[in-house]
C-alpha positions in Angstrom: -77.6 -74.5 15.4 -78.8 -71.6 13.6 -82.1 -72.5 13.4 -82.2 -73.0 17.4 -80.8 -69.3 17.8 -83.5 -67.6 15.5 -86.1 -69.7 17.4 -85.1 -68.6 20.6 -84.4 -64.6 18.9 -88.3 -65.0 18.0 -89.2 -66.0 21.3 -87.5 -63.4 22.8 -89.0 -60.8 20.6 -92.5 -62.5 21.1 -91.7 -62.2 25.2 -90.7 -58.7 24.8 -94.1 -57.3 22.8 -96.1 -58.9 25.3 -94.5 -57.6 28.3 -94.8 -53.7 27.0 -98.0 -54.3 25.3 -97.8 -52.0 22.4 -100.7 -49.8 21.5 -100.6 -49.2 18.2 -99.1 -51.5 14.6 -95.9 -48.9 14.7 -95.3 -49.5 18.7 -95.3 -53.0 17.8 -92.9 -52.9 14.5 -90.7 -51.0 17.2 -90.2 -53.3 19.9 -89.7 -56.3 17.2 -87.1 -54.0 15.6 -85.5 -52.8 18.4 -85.7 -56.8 19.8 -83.9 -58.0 16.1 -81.0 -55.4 16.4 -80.5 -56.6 20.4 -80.4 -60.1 19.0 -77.9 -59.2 15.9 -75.0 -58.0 17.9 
């Protein structure tokens, strides 16, 4: 289901920003952009 895969997308990204523990708002925007184009292809 779709729904299941953008669940487990937003964990992902959720995973990733903890483990590299962004400094700043625009580190943070990074890593969840960064995580959305991983997921996307």
């Amino acid at each position: 289901m779709v729904t299941q895969q953008a669940l487990t997308s937003l964990n992902n990204i959720v995973q990733g920003v903890q483990k590299s523990k962004p400094e700043t708002f625009n580190q943070l925007i990074e890593i969840i952009i960064n995580s959305v184009n991983k997921a996307a292809m």
